[in-house]
Phi, psi and omega in degrees: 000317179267356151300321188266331165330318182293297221286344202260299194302313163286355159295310161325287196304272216333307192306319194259017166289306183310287186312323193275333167330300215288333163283327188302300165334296187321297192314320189297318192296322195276322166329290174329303203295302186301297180313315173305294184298298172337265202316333153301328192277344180281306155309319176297328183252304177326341169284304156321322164296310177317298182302331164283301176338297222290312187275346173264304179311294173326325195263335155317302178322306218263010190221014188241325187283337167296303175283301151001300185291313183298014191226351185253340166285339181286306178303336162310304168313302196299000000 
């Protein structure tokens, strides 16, 4: 009796070993998954910057040639 008692108890550990594998997979998989959409969502907004970086030089270039012209009609003036 108590041989089977034991074997049902170590089936029990094995089972409830088994589970926590199986939960630990989960956990690690849904972490991946959660990193994954981060570094996207990371990526997305590093584009974005770059593309405003791009468009603030550009619109600088263009407000520095604009006053340039405004400081030579002015000299003109004078």
């Amino acid at each position: 009796m108590s041989r089977t008692v034991a074997a049902w108890l170590q089936v029990v550990a094995l089972l409830i070993g088994i589970g926590a594998v199986v939960m630990a997979i989960g956990r690690r998989d849904q972490l991946l998954e959660n990193h994954d959409q981060q570094i996207t969502e990371l990526k997305s907004v590093a584009s974005d910057l770059v593309r405003a970086q791009l468009t603030s030089a550009g619109n600088f270039q263009l407000t520095t040639q604009r006053i340039t012209e405004l400081e030579r009609r002015m000299n003109l003036l004078k």
